[in-house]
matplotlib code that plots the C-alpha trace (Angstrom):
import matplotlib.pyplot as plt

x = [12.0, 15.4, 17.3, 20.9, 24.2, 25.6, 28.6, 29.4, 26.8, 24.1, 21.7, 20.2, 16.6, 18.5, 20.3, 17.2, 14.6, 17.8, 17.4, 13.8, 13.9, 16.7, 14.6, 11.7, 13.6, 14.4, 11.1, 10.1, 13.2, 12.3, 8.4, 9.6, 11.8, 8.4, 6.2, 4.9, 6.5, 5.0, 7.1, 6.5, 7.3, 7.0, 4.7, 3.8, 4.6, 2.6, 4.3, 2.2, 2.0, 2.2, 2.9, 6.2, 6.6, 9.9, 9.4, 12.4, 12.0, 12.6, 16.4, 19.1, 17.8, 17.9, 15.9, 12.0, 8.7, 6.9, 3.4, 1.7, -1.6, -4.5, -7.3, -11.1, -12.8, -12.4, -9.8, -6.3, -2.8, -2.8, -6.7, -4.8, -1.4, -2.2, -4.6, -1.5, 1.4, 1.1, 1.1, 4.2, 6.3, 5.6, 6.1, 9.2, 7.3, 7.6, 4.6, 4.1, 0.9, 0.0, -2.9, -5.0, -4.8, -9.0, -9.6, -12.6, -11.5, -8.3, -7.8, -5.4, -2.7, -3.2, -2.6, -0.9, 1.0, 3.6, 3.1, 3.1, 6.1, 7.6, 7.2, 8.4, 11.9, 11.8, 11.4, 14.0, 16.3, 16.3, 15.3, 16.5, 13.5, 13.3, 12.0, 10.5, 7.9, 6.1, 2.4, -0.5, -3.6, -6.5, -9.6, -12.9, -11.9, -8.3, -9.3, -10.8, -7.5, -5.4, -7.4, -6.7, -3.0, -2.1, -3.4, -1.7, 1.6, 1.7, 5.5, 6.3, 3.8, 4.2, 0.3, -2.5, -5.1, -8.2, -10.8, -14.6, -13.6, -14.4, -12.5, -14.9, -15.5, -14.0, -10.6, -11.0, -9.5, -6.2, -6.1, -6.6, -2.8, -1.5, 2.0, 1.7, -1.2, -0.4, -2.2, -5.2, -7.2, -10.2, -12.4, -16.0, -19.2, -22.5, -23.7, -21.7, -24.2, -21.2, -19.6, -22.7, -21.2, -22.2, -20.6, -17.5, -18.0, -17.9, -14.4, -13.5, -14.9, -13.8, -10.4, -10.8, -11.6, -8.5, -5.9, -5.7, -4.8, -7.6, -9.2, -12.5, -13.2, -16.8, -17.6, -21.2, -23.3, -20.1, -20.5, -18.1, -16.7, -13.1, -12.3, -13.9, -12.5, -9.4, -6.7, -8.3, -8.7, -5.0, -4.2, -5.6, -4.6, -1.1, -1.0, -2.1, 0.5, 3.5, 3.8, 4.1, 7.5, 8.1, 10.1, 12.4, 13.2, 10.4, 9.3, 7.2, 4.7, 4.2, 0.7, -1.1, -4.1, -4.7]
y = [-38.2, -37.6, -35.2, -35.6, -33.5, -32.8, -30.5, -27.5, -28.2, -27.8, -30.3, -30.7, -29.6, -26.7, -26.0, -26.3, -23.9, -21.3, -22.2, -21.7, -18.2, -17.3, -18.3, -16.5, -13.3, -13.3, -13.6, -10.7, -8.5, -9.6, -8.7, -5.3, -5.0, -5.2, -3.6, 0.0, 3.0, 6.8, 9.2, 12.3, 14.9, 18.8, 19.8, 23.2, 24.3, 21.4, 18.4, 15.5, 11.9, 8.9, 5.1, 2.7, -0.9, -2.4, -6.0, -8.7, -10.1, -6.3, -6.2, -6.9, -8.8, -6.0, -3.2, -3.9, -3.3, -0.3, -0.2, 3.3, 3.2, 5.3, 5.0, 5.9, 8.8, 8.6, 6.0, 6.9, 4.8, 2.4, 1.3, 0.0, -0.6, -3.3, -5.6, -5.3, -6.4, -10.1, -10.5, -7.7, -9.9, -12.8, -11.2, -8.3, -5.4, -2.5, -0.2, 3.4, 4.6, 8.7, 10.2, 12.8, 16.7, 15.9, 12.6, 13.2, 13.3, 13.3, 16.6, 17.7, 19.1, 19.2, 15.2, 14.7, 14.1, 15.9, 15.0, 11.6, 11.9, 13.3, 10.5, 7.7, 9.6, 10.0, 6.5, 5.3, 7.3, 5.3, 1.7, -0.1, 0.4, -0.5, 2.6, 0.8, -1.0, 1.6, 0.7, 2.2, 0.8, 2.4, 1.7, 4.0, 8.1, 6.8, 4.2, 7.4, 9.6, 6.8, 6.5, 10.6, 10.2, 7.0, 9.1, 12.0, 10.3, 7.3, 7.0, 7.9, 4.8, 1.5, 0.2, 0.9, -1.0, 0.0, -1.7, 0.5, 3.8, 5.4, 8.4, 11.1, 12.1, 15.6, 13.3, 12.2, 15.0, 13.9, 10.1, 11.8, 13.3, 10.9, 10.2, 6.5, 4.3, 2.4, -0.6, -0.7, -2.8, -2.2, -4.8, -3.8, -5.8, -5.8, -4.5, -1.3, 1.2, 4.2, 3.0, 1.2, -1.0, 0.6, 4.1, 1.7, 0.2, 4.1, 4.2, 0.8, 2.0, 5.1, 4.1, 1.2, 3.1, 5.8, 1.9, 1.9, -2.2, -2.3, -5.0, -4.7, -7.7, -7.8, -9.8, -11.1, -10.2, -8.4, -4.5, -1.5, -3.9, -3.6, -4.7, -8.0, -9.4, -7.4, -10.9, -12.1, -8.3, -8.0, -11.5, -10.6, -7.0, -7.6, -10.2, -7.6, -5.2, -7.2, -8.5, -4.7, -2.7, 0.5, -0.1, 2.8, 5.2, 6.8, 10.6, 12.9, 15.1, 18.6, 19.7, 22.1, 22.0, 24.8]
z = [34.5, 35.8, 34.1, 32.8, 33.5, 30.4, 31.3, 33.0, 35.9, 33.8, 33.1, 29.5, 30.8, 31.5, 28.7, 26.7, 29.2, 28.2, 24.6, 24.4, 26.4, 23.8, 21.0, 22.2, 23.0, 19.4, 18.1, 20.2, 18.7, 15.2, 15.5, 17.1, 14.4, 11.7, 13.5, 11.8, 13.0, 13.0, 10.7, 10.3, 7.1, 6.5, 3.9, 2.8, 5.9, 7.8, 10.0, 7.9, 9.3, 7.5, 8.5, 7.6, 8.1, 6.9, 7.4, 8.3, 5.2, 2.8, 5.1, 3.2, 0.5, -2.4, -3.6, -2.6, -4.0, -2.2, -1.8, -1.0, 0.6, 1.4, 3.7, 3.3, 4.6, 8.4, 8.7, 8.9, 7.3, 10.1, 9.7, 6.1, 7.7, 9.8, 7.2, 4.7, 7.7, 7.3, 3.1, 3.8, 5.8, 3.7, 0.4, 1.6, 0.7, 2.1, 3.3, 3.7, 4.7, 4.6, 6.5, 4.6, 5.5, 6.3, 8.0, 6.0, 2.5, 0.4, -1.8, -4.5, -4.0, 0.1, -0.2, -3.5, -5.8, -4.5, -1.0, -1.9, -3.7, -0.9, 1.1, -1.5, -1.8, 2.0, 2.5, -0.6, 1.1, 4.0, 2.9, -0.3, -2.9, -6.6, -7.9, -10.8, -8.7, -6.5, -6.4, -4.7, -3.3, -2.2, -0.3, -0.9, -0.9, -0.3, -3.7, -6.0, -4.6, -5.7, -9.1, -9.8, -8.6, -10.8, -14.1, -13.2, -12.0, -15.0, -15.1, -11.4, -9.4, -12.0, -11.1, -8.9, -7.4, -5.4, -3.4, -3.8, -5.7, -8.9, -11.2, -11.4, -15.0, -14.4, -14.2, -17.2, -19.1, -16.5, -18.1, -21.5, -20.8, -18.8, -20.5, -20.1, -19.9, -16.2, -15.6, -12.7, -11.0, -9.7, -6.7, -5.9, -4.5, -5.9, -2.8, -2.6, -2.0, -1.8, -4.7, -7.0, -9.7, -12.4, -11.5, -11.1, -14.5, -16.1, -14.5, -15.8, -19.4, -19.7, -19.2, -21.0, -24.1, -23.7, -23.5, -19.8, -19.0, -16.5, -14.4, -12.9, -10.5, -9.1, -5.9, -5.8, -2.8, -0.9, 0.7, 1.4, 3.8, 2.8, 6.5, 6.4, 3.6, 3.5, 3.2, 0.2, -1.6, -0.4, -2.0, -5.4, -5.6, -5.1, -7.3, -10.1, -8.6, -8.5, -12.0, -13.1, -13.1, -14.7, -18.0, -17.4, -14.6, -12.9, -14.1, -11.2, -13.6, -12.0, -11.9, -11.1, -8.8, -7.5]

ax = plt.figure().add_subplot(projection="3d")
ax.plot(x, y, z, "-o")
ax.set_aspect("equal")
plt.show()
């Protein structure tokens, strides 16, 4: 097919290979642009990493949700990161992912609350946040650590939900204190053998009874296996998570831990 001039020299086939490298170039710049970045922070004397991902969609379109999440024992915040990115860019949340002191295991105060207060004001400093809509999300020792942190820290994260994790009943005295009762969610399989429903239906009871809103959702025949059925955990968890906001300003409760 002959191609047609259509001004300045150049023909329209022309004109519309430029287009499509243009086009193309900006696709690349925009996934750049939401790709997570490494951050560092100093805590207790300790450079501490932790994961951000500001998608396209969070940029200039007023304060955002912000989703905190931890990873289980062995994994660090990108093994998390990157099954969150896509329901991110669709929904303009922004991410931040910590790593625990311990690969192995996440321990108060070495991983929180303070720490992880440190890194929400870190990133609200530097991105447009609602602070009333802070959320975490857990999965396994990253789900119980977000269990103990959402009791302790009721009017500072607005709800919390966990994939496979349980509050020990040592915690319990925590939620008996906890100056608001913040709503959770909790998803677990019938196949868990780390986290066996019924030890995840104490948590849900024991909470239940103190007026915690909480939501146990049990998947028939599914595992640990957070990974393989991460988009439709994601899916359901955030739909828990973002139709809760803070009523009022958040409040950081100091503890002690030691």
């Amino acid at each position: 097919m002959a191609s047609h001039d259509v001004g300045n020299g150049m023909t329209g086939r022309q004109i519309l290979g430029i287009t499509l490298v243009l086009l193309a170039l900006m696709g690349a710049s925009a996934a750049r642009a939401a790709d997570p970045e490494k951050r560092s922070i100093q805590y207790r004397d300790r450079e501490r990493t932790y994961w951000l991902l500001v998608p396209e969609t969070a940029v200039g379109s007023g304060p955002r949700p912000l989703l905190v999440l931890l990873h289980g024992s062995g994994r660090d915040g990108m093994s998390l990161m990157e099954r969150w990115q896509q329901l991110a860019a669709r929904e303009g949340v922004v991410v931040a992912a910590p790593e625990s002191l311990d690969p192995r295991v996440w321990i108060a105060p070495a991983d929180g609350p303070d720490l992880l207060r440190d890194i929400v004001e870190r990133v609200r400093a530097e991105v447009s946040i609602d602070p009333r809509r802070v959320y975490l999300f857990g999965h396994s020792g990253g789900a119980s650590f977000s269990l103990q942190m959402a009791v302790a820290e009721s009017t500072y994260f607005a709800a919390a939900a966990v994939h496979a994790g349980r509050l020990h009943p040592e915690s319990y005295p925590m939620a008996d204190e906890a100056r608001r009762k913040i709503p959770i969610k909790i998803v677990v399989g019938t196949n868990d053998r780390f986290f066996p429903v019924e030890a995840v239906q104490a948590t849900h009871d024991a909470l239940e009874e103190r007026g915690f809103p909480i939501d146990l959702s049990v998947i028939p025949g599914h595992t640990h296996d957070y990974y393989g059925r991460a988009p439709s955990i994601n899916e359901q968890c955030w739909e828990f998570l973002n139709s809760v906001a803070l009523e009022g300003e958040p409040e950081f409760v100091q503890y002690r831990f030691e």
